[in-house]
DSSP file (Angstrom, degrees, kcal/mol; ACC not computed):
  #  RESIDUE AA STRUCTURE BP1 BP2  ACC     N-H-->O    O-->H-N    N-H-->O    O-->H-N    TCO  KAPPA ALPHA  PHI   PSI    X-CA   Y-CA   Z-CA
    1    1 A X              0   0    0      0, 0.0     2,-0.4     0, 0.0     0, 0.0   0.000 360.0 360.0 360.0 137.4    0.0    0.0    0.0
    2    2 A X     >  -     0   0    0      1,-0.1     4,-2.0     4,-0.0     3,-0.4  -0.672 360.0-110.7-100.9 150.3    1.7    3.4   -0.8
    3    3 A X  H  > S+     0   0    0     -2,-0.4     4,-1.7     2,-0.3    -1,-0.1   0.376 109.8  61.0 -54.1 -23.8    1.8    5.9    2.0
    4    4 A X  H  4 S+     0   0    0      2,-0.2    -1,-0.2     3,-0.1     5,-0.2   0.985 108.6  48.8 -92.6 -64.4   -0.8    8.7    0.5
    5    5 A X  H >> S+     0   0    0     -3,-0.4     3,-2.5     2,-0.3     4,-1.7   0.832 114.2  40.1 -43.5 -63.8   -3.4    6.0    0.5
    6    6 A X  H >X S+     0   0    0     -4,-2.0     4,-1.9     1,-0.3     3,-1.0   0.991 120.7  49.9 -74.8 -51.4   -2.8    4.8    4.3
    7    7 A X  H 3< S+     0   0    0     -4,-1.7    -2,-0.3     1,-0.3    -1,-0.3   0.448 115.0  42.3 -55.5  -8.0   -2.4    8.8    5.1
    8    8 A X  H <> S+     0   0    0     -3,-2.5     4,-1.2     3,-0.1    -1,-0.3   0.589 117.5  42.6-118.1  -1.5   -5.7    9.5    3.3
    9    9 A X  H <X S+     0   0    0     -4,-1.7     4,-0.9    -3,-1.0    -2,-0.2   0.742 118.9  53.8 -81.2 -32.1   -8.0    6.1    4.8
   10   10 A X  H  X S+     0   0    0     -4,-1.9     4,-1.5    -5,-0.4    -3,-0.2   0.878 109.9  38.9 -89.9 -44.3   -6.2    7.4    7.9
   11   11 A X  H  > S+     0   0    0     -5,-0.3     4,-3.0    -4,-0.3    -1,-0.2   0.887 118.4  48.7 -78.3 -35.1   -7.4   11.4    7.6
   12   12 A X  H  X S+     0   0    0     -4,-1.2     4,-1.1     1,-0.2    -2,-0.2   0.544 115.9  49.1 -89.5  -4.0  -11.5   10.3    6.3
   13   13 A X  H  X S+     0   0    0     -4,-0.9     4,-2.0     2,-0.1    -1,-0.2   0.897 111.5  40.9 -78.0 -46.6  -11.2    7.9    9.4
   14   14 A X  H  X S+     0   0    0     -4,-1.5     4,-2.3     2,-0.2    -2,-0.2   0.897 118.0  56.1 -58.0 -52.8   -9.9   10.7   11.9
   15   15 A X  H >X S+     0   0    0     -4,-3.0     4,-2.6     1,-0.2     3,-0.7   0.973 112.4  37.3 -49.8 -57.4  -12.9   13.1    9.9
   16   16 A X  H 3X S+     0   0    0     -4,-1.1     4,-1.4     1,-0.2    -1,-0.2   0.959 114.8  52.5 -63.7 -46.5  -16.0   10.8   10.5
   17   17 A X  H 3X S+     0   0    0     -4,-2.0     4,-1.2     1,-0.3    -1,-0.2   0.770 115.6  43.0 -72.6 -20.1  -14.9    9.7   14.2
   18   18 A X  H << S+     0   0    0     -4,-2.3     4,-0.3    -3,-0.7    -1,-0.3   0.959 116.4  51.9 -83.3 -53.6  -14.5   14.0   15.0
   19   19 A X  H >X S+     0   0    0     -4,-2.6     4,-1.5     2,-0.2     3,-0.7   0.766 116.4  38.2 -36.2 -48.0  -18.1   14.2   12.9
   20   20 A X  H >X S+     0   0    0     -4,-1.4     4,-2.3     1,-0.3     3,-1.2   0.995 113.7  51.4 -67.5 -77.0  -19.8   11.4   15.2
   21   21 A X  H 3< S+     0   0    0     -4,-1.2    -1,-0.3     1,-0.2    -2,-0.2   0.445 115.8  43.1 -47.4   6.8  -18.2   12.6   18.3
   22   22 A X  H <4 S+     0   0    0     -2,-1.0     4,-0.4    -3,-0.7    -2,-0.3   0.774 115.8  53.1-108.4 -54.1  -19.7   16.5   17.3
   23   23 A X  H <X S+     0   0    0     -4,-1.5     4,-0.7    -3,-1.2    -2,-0.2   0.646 112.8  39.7 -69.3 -38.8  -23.0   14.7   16.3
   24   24 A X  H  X S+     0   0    0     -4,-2.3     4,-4.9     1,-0.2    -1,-0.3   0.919 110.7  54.1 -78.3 -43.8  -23.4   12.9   19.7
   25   25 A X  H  4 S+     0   0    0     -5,-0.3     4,-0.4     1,-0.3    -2,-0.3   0.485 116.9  44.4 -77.9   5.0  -22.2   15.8   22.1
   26   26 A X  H  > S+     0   0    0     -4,-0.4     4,-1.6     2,-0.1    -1,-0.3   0.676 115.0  44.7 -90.1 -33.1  -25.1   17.9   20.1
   27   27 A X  H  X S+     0   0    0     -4,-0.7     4,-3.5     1,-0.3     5,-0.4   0.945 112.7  62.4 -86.7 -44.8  -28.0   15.1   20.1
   28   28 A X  H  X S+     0   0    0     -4,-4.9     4,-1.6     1,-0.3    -1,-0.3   0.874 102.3  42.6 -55.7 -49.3  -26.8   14.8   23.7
   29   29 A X  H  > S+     0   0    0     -4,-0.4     4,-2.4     1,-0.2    -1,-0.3   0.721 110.7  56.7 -92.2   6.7  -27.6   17.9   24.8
   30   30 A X  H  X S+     0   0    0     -4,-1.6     4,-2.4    -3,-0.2     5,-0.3   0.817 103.7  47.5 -57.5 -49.4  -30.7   18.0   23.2
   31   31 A X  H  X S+     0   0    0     -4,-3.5     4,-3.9     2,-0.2     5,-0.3   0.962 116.4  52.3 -63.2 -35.7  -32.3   14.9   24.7
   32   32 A X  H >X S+     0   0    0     -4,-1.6     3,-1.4    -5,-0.4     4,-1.2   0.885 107.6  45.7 -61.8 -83.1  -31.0   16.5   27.8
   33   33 A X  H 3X S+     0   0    0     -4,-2.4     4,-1.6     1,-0.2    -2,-0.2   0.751 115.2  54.2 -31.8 -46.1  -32.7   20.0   27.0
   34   34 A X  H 3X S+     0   0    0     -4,-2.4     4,-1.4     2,-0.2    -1,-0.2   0.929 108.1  46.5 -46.3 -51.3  -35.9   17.7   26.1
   35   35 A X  H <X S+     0   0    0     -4,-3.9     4,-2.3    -3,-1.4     3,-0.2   0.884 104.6  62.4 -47.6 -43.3  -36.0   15.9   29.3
   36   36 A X  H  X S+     0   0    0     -4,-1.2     4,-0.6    -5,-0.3    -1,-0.2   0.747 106.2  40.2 -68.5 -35.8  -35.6   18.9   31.0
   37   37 A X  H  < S+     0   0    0     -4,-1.6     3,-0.4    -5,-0.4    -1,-0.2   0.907 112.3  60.2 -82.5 -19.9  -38.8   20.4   29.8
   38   38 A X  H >< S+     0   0    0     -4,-1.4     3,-0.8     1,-0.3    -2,-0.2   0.820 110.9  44.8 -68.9 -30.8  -40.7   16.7   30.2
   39   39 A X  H 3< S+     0   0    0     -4,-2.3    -1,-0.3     1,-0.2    -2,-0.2   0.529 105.7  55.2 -70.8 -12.3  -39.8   17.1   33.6
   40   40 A X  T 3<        0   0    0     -4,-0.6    -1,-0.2    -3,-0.4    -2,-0.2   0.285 360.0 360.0 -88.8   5.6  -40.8   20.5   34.1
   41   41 A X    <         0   0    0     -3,-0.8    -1,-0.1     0, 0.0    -2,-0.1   0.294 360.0 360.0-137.9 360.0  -44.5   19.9   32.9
């Protein structure tokens, strides 16, 4: 395998796993901020 290849599986691997991890820690505090009004009512 030549080196640009493992350096570019290596950068769209690094991209999605920062995407997810952005994607959860938003949905996260959103379910929070939703609970928080289901409990208020």
């Amino acid at each position: 395998m030549d080196i640009t290849k493992l350096a570019l599986i290596f950068g769209m691997s690094l991209l999605i796993y920062c995407a997810f991890l952005f994607l959860g820690f938003f949905l996260k505090n959103k379910n929070l901020k939703a609970q928080n009004i289901k409990k208020d009512e």
